[in-house]
C-alpha positions as a printed Julia matrix, in Angstrom:
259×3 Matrix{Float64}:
   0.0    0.0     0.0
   2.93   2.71    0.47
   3.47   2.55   -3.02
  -0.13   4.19   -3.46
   1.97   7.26   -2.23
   5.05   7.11   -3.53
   6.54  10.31   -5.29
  10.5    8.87   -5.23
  11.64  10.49   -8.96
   8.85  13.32   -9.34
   9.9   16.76   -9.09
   7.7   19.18   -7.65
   7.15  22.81   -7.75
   4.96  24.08   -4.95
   4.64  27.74   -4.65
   4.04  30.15   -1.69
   6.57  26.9     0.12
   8.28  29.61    2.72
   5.68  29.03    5.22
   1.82  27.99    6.06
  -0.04  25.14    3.98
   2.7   25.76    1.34
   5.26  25.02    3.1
   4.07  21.95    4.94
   3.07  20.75    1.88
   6.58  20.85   -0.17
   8.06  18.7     3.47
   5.16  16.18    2.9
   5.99  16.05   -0.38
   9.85  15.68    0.34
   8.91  12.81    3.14
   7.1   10.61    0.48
  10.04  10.85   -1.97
   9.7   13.65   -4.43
  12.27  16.57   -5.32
  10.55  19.44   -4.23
  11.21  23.5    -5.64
  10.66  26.09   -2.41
   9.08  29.25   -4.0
   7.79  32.59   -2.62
   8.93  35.93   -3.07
  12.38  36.29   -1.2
  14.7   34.12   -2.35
  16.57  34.15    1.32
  13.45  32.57    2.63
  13.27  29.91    0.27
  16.71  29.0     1.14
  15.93  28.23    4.37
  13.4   26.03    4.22
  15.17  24.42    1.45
  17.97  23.9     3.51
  15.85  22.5     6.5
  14.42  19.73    4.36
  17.75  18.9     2.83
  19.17  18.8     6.85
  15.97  16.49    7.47
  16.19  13.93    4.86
  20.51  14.01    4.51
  20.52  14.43    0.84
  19.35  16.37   -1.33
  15.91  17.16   -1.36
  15.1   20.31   -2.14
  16.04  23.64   -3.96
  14.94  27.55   -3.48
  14.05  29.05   -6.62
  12.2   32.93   -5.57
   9.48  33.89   -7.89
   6.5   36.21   -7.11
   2.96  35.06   -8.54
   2.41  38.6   -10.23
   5.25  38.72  -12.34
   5.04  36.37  -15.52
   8.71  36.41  -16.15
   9.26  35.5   -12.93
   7.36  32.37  -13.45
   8.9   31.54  -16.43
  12.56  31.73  -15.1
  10.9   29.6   -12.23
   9.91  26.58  -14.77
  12.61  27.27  -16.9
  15.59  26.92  -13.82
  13.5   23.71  -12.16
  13.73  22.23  -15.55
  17.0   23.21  -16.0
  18.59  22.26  -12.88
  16.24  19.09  -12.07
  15.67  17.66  -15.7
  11.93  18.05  -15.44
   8.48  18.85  -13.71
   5.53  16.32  -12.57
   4.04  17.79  -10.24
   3.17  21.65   -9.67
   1.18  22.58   -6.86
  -0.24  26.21   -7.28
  -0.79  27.49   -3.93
   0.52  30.99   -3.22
  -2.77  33.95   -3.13
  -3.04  36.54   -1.41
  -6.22  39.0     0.0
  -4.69  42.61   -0.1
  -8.63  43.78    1.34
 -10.71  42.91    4.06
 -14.56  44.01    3.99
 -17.83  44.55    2.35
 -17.02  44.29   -1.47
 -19.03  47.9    -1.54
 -15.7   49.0    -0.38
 -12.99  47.28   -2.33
 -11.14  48.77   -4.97
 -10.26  48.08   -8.69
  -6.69  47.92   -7.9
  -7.3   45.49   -4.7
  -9.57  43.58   -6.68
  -7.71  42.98   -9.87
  -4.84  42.49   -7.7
  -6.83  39.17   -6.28
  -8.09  37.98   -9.15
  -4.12  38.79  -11.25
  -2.63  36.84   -8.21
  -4.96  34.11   -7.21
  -6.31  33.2   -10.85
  -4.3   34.65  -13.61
  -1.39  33.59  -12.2
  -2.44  30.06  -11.98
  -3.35  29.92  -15.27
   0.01  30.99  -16.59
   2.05  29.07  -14.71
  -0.19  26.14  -15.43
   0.59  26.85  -19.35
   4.29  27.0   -18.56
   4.62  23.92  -16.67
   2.04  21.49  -18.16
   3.13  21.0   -22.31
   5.88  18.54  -20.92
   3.23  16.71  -18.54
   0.76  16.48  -21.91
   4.21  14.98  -24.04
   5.0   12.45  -21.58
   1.34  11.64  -20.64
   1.34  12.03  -16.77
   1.17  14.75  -14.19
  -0.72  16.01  -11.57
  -1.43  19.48  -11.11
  -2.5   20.84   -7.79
  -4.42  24.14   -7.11
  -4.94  25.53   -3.54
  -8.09  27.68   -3.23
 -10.43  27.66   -0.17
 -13.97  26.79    1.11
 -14.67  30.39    0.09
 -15.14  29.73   -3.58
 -18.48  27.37   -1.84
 -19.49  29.93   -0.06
 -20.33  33.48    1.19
 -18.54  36.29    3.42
 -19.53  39.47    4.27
 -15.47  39.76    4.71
 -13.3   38.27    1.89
 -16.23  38.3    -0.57
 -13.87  39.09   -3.56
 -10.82  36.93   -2.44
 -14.08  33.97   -2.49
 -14.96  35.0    -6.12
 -11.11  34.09   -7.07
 -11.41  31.07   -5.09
 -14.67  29.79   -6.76
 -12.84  30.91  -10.45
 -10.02  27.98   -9.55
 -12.57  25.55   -9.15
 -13.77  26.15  -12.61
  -9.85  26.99  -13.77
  -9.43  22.88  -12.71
 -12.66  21.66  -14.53
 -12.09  23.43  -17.95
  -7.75  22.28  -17.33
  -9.27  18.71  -16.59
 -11.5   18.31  -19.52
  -8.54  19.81  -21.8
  -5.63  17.81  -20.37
  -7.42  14.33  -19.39
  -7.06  12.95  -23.02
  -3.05  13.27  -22.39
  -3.58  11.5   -18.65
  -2.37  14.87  -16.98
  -4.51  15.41  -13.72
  -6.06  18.53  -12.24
  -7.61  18.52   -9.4
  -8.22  21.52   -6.34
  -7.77  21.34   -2.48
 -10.15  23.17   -0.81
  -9.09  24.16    2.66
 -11.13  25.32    5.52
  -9.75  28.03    7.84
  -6.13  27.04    8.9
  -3.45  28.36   11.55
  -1.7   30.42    9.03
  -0.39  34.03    8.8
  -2.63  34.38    5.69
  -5.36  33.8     7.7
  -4.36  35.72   10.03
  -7.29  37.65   10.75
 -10.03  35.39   10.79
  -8.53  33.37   13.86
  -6.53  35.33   16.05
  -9.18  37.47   18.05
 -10.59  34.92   20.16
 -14.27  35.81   19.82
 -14.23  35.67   15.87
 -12.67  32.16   16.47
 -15.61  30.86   18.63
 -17.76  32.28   15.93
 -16.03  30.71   12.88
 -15.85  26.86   14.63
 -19.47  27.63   16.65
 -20.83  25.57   13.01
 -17.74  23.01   12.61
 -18.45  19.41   13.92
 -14.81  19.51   14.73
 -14.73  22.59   16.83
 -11.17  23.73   15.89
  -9.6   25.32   12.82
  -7.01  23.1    10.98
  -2.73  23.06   11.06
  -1.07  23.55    7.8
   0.1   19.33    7.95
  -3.64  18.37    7.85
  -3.93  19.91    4.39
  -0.54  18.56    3.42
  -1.78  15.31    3.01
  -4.61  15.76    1.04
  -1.57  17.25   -1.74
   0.3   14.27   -1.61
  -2.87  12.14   -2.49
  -3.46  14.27   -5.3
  -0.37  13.92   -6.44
   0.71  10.4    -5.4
  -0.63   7.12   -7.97
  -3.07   6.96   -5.53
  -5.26   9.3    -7.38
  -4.7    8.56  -10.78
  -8.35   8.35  -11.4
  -9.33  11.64   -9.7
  -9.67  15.0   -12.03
 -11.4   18.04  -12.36
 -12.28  17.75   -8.55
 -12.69  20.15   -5.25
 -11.58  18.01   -2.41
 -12.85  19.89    0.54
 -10.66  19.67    4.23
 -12.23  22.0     6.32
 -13.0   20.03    9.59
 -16.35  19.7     8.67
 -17.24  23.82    7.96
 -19.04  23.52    4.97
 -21.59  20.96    6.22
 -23.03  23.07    8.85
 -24.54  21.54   12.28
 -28.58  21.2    12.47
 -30.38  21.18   15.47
């Protein structure tokens, strides 16, 4: 059965890797085998978690390549140097967002909300067409977006950071339908509210926490390692028969409690 989830030989980009459900990820990754490419903005931060896997495992594991979503070149010296330095990609795992705006959409502006929807879908979509022509020659790969529970649902908070979440899910059915014929995989992870400093301010004032986990069966918020897993499924033989899919892991959010 461990072979299910064996990634020994794949090479894996993972973006937004310096820290939160990114970085957890690209170790999980790393544990079951795979090469793994740290990316986020600064490339000193990258090193260090690169390094820290590396130290873990006693070989090496992984590399820091800096790249920031909004910035297409950037990108594309990001698939071009994985290629170049690890021979080729099988897995990319397209997690970094971000949420520059926090209220009624009323008040959000056209540069904070092109800036979400540049970051969190556009940016997915290029890299997507950078990495995925070698996936579609050699007839396997799994690609991996990260969105949210949002895109299900409303907020009267991150409304517009939801709308970008809810465009990946259909960013990973259109990619699914387009790629399947070629056996390359898409598939999304859709996280509940987790620990992270993206997320910042939904869980750290203490009464805005009761409220958020008041309607989740498991009363908590998730850690960054109980998404983790749910990525190396997605990208492991496990799931070679799983595509165009939102696989929700959220604690339970999403189903509500009834009385």
């Amino acid at each position: 059965m461990t072979n299910l989830f064996d990634l020994a030989g794949k090479v894996a980009i993972v973006t937004g890797s310096s820290r939160g459900i990114g970085k957890a990820t690209a170790e999980a990754l790393a544990e079951h085998g795979a090469e793994v490419v740290i990316s986020s903005r600064k490339q000193y931060v990258c090193d260090q978690v690169a390094a820290a896997i590396n130290e873990e495992h006693g070989e090496s594991r992984a590399i820091a390549i800096a790249a920031s979503i909004s910035d297409k070149a950037a990108l594309q010296n990001l698939v071009d140097e994985t290629r170049a330095r690890l021979g080729h990609i099988d897995i990319l795992v397209c997690n970094a967002a971000s949420n520059p705006y926090y209220g009624p959409m009323a008040g959000i502006s056209d540069d904070q909300f092109r800036k979400i929807l540049d970051n969190n879908v556009l940016a997915n979509h290029w890299l997507i067409a950078m990495a995925a022509p070698e996936m579609l020659e050699r007839g396997e790969g799994s690609i991996i977006i990260v969105s949210s529970v949002g895109g299900l649902t409303s907020s009267t908070t991150i409304g517009a950071y939801n709308v970008s979440k809810a465009a990946d899910f259909q960013l990973a059915r259109n990619l699914a339908a387009e790629f399947g014929p070629k056996g390359v995989r898409v598939n999304c992870i859709a996280p509940g509210l987790v620990r992270t400093d993206f997320a910042k301010a939904l869980w750290e004032d203490p009464e805005t926490l009761k409220a958020v986990t008041r309607g989740t069966p498991l009363r908590r918020i998730g850690e960054p390692h109980e998404i983790a897993g749910a990525a190396v499924y997605l990208a492991s033989p496990a799931s070679t028969f799983m595509t165009g899919q939102i696989m929700v892991v959220d604690g339970g959010s999403t189903i509500g409690i009834g009385l």
